[in-house]
MIVOKE-339092 format. One record per residue (C-alpha): residue number from 1; residue in one letter; x, y, z. Coordinates in steps of 0.05 Angstrom, whole numbers. Layout:
BEGIN
<NUM; 'A'; <X; Y; Z>>
...
// end
This chain:
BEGIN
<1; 'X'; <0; 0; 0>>
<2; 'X'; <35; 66; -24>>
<3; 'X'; <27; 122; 21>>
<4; 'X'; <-11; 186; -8>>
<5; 'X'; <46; 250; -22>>
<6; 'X'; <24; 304; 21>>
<7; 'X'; <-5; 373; -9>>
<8; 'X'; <49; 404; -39>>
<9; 'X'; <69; 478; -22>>
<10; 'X'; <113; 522; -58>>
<11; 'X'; <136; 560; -6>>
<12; 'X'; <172; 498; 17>>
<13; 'X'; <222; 488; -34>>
<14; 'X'; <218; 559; -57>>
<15; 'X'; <244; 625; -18>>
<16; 'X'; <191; 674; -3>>
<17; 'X'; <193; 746; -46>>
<18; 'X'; <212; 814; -24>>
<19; 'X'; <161; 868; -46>>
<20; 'X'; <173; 945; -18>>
<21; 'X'; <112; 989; -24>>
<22; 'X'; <124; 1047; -58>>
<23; 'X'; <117; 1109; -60>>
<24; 'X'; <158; 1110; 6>>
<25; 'X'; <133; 1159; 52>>
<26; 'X'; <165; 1225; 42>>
<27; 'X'; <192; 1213; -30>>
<28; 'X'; <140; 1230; -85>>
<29; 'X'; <128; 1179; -136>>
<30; 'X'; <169; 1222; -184>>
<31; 'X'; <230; 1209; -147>>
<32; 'X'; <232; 1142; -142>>
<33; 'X'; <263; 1114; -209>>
<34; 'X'; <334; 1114; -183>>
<35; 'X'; <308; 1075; -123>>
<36; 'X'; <260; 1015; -178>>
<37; 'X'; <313; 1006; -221>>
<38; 'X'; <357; 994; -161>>
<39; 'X'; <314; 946; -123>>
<40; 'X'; <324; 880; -160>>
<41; 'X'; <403; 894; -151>>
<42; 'X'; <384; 895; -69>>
<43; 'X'; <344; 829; -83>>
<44; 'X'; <274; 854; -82>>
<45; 'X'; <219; 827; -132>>
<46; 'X'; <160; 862; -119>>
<47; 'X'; <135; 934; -121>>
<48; 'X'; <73; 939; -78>>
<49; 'X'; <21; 989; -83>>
<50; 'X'; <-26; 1012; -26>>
<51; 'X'; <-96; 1070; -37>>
<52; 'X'; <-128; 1101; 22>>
<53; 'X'; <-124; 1175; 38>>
<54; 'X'; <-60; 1192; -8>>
<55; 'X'; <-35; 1165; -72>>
<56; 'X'; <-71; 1123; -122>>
<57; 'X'; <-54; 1054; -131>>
<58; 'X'; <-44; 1039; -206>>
<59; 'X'; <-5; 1101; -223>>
<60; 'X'; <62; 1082; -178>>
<61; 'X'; <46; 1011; -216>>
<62; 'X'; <46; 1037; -284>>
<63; 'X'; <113; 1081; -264>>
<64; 'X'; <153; 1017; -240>>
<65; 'X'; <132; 978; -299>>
<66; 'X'; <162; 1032; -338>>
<67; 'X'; <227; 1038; -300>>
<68; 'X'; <236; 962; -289>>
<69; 'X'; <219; 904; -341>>
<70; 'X'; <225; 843; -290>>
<71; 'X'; <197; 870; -216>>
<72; 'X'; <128; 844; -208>>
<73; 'X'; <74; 901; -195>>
<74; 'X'; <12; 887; -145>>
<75; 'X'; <-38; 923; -117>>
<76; 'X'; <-38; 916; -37>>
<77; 'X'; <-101; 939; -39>>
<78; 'X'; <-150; 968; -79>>
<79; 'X'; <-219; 985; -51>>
<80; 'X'; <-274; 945; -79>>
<81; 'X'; <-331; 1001; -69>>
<82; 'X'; <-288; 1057; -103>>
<83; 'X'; <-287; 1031; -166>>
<84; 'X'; <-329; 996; -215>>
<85; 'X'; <-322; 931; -231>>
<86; 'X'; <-315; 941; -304>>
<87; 'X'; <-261; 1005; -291>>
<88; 'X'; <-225; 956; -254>>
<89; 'X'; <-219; 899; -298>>
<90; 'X'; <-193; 956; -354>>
<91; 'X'; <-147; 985; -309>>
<92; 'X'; <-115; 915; -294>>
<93; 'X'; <-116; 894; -356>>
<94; 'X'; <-82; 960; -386>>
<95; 'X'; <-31; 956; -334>>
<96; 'X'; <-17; 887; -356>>
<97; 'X'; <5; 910; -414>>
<98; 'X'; <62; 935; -384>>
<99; 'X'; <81; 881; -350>>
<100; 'X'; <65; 814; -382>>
<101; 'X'; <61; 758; -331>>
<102; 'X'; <76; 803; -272>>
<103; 'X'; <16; 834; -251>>
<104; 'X'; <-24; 820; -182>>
<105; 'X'; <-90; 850; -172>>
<106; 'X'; <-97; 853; -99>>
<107; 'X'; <-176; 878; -86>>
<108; 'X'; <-214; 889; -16>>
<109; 'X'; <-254; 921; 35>>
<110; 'X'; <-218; 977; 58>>
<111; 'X'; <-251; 1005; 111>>
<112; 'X'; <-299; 1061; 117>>
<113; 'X'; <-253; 1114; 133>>
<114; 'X'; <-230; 1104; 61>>
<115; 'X'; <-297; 1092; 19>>
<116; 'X'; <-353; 1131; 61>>
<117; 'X'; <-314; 1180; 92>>
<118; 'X'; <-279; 1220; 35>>
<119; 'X'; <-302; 1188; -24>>
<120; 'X'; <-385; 1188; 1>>
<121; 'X'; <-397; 1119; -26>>
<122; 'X'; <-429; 1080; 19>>
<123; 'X'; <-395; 1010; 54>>
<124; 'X'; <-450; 959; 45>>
<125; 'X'; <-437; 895; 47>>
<126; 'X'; <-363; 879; 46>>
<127; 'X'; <-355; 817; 42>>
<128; 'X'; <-405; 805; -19>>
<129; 'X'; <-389; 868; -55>>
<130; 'X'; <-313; 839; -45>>
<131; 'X'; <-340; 768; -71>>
<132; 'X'; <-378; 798; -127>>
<133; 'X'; <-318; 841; -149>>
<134; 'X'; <-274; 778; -147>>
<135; 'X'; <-324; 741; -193>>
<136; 'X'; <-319; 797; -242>>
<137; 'X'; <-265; 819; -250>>
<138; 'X'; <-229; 743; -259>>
<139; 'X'; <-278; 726; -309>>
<140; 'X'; <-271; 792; -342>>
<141; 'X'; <-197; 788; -345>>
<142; 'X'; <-193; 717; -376>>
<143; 'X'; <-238; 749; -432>>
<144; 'X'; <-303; 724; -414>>
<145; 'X'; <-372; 767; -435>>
<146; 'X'; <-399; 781; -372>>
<147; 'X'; <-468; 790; -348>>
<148; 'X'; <-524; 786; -307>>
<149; 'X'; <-543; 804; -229>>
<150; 'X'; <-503; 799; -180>>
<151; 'X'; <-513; 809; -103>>
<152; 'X'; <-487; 871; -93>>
<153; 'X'; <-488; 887; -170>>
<154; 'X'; <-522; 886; -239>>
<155; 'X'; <-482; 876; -306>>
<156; 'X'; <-526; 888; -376>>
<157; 'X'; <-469; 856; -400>>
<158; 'X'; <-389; 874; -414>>
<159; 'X'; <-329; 839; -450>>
<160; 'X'; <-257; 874; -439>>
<161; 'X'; <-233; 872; -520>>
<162; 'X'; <-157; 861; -502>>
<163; 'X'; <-160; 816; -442>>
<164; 'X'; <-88; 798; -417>>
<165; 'X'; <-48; 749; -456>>
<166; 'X'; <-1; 729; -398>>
<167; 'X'; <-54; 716; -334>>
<168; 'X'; <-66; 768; -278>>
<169; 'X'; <-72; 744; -203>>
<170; 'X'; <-126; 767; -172>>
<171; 'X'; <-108; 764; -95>>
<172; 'X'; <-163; 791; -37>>
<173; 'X'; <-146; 835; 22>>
<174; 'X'; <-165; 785; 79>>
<175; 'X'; <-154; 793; 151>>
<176; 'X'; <-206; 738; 174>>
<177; 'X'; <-230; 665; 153>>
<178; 'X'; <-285; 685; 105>>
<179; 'X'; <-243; 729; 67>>
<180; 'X'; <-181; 684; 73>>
<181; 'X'; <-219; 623; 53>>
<182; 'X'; <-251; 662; -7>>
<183; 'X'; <-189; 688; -31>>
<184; 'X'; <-160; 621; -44>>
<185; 'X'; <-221; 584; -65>>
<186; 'X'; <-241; 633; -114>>
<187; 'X'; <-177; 673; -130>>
<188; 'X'; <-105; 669; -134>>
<189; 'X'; <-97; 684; -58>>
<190; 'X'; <-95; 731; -1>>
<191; 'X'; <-61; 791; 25>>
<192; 'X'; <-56; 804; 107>>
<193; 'X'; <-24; 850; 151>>
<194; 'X'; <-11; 886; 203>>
<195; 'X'; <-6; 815; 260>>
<196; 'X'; <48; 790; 293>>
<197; 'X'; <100; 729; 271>>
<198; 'X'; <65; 684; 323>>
<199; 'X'; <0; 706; 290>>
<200; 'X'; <31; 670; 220>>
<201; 'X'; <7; 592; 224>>
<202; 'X'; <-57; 621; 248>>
<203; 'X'; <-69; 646; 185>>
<204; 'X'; <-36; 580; 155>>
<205; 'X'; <-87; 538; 184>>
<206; 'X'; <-139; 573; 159>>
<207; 'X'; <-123; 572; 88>>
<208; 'X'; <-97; 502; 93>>
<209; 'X'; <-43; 470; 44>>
<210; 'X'; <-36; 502; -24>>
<211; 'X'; <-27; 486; -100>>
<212; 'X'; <38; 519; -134>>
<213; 'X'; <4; 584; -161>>
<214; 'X'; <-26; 610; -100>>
<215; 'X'; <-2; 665; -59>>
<216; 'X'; <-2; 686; 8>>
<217; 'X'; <33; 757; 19>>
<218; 'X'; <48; 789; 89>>
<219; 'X'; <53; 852; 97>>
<220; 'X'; <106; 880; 145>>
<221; 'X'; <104; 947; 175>>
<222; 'X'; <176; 969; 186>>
<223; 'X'; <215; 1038; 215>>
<224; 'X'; <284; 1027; 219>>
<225; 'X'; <316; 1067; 264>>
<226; 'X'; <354; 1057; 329>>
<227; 'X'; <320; 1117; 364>>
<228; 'X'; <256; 1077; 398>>
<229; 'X'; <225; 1150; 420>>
<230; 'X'; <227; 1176; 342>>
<231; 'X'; <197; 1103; 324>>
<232; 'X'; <146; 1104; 377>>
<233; 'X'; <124; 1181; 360>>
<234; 'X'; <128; 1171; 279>>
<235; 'X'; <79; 1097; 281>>
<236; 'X'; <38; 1097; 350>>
<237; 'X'; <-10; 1150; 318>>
<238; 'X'; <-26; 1105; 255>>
<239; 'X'; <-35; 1038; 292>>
<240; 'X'; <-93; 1065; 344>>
<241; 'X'; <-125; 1095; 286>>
<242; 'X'; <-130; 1027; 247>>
<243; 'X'; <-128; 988; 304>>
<244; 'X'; <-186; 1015; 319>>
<245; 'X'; <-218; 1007; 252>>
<246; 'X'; <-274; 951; 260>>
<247; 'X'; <-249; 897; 215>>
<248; 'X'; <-177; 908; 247>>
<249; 'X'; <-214; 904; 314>>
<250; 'X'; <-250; 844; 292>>
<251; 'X'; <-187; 818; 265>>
<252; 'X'; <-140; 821; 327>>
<253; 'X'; <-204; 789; 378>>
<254; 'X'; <-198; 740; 333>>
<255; 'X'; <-130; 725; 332>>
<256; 'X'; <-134; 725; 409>>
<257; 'X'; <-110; 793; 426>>
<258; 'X'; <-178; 827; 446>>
<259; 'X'; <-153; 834; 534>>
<260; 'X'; <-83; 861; 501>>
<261; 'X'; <-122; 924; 463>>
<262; 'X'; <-178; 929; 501>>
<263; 'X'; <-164; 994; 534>>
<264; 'X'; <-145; 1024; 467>>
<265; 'X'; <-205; 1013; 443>>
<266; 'X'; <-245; 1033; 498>>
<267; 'X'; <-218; 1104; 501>>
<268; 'X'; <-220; 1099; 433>>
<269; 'X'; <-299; 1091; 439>>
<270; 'X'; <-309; 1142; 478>>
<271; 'X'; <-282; 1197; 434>>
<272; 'X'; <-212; 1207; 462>>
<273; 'X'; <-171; 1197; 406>>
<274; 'X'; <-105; 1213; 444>>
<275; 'X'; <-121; 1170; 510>>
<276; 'X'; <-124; 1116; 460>>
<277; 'X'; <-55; 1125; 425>>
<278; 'X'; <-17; 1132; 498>>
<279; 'X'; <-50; 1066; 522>>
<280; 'X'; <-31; 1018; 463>>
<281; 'X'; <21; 983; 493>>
<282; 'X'; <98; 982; 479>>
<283; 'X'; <89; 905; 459>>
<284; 'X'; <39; 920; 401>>
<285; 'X'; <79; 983; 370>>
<286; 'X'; <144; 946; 373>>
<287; 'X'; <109; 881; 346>>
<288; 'X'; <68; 911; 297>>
<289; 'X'; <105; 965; 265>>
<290; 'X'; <179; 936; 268>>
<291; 'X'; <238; 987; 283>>
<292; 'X'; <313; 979; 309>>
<293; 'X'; <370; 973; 268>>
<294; 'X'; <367; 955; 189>>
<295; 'X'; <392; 902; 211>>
<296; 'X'; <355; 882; 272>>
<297; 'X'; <288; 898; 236>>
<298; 'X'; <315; 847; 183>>
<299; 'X'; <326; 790; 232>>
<300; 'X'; <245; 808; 253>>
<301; 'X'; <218; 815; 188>>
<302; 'X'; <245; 727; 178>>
<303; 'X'; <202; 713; 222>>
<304; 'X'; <148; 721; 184>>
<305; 'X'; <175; 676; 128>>
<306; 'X'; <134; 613; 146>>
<307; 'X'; <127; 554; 94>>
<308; 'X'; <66; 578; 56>>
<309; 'X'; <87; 651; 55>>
<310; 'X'; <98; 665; -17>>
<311; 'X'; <118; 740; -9>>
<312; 'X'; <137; 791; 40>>
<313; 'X'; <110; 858; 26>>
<314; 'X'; <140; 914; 64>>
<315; 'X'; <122; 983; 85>>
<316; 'X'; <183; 1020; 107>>
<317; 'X'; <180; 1084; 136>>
<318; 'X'; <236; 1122; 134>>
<319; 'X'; <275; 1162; 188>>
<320; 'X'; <281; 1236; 159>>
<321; 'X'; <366; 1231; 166>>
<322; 'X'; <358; 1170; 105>>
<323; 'X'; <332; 1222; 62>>
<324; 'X'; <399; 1253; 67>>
<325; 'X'; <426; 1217; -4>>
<326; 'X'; <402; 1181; -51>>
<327; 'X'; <464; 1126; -24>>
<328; 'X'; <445; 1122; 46>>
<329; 'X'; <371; 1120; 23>>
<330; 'X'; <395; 1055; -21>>
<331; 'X'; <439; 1024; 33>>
<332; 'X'; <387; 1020; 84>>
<333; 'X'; <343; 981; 36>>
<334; 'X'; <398; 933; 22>>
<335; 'X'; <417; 927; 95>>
<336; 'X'; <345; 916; 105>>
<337; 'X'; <326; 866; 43>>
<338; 'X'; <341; 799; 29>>
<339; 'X'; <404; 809; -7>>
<340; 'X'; <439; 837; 58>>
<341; 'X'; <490; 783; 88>>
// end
């Protein structure tokens, strides 16, 4: 009797990739072509792309693609309410014509801060409107006439006329089960952040063993500098505001740290915005947003590289004394990235 070969996983005979999400904070998207056509020297892979309250995020896509023909370009995320389906699908599949084969279309949620709050549109139902969008839009970009109702959505009827030649991935923001298991059932994969290393096989379970092809990307929140106070001042505002964004909320009860940011979220409730950022504690901004040493933050961001991790995806924001050069701008990166020994 032969025993069955166990689900195979990529990640387990193949190292994770580096992504950076650009633009980096500070630097407008116009100055950044020195730093792309650097990053595959410094081992990167990936240029990420995040939308919320600042820049767009096709348009720092469509620049890499420009500067670099073999970094892979995703989207970490784009909100599913701000867009139609049909503008998204074009916009994917235009930027895919950049670059061939090395496009990922990361979609989501969002939260309401970012869809109702300055954009008007109401958040309705996430998780179908995020479903929907994912129907779409894969079907769309494999060159498919679309149409019909859908829950959150009606289509008379569309048909992109130059779908892709090489595929797109279409990846979901997830934080939680549903959208985790969706993600891989119906598309190429997920997109989470903003948890701990322990928090990893959590999210490893859920999703369970993997084809080759799928792809689970972490992103990694990461400000390296020595000077813990600067650290501290330049992230703690930024993680009580999402941390107290309901499906981050929902997110961290889940993953069993509800007792650890209750009081943040308390004071948080109760309209004091600032009571809130002084009592989330030391533990969470140090283990959320990573900081110390290029080097030191290195050594923290492998510990998120689990088997079943295809990609790291990191945000790095920058002390103000990096800006200094474009060389000590560069070196911190490669002290930082995977190509740093």
């Amino acid at each position: 009797m032969t025993t069955p070969h166990p689900p195979h996983h990529p990640a387990e005979t193949e190292p994770p990739k580096w992504g950076i999400t650009l633009p980096l904070p500070g630097l407008t998207i116009d100055r950044h072509r020195f730093l792309v056509e650097r990053l595959p020297d410094l081992g990167y892979t990936d240029v990420w792309s995040a939308e919320g309250g600042g820049t767009d995020a096709f348009t720092p896509l469509a620049a890499t693609a420009a500067w670099s023909p073999s970094l892979r370009i995703g989207t970490g995320i784009v909100p599913v309410h701000t867009r139609g389906p049909a503008v998204l699908a074009q916009t994917a599949a235009t930027l895919a014509q950049l670059a061939p084969g090395r496009l990922l279309l990361g979609i989501g949620a969002s939260v309401p801060a970012h869809v109702t709050d300055i954009n008007g549109i109401p958040f309705d139902e996430p998780f179908k409107r995020t479903r929907d969008v994912l129907r779409f839009v894969t079907r769309a970009l494999r060159g498919e006439y679309v149409t019909g109702g859908f829950d959150t959505f009606d289509i008379t009827g569309y048909r992109l006329p130059h779908p892709p030649a090489d595929p797109v991935k279409v990846i979901l923001g997830a934080l939680r089960p549903n959208m985790l298991r969706l993600g891989f059932t119906e598309g190429d994969g997920a997109i989470t952040n903003l948890l701990f290393p322990h928090d990893v096989p959590k999210i490893l379970e859920t999703v369970g063993p993997q084809p080759p092809g799928k792809e689970l990307v972490v992103k990694v929140f990461v400000c390296p500098t020595e000077d813990t106070d600067y650290a501290h001042r330049a992230t703690r505002p930024f993680l009580a505001w999402i941390l107290n964004r309901e499906p981050y909320r929902k997110f961290h009860e889940w993953l069993g740290h509800g007792e650890l940011l209750a009081e943040t979220h308390r004071l948080w409730a109760e309209g004091d915005p600032e009571g809130a950022q002084k009592a989330l504690p030391d533990e969470v901004v140090d283990g959320l947003f990573v900081s110390g040493s290029p080097e030191e933050c290195r050594e923290r961001i492998l510990a998120y590289h689990r088997p079943g991790v295809t990609t790291v995806q990191l945000y790095v924001s920058l002390p103000p004394e990096v800006f200094v050069s474009r060389a000590k701008l560069l070196d911190t990166l490669a002290r930082l990235g995977p190509a740093a020994r």
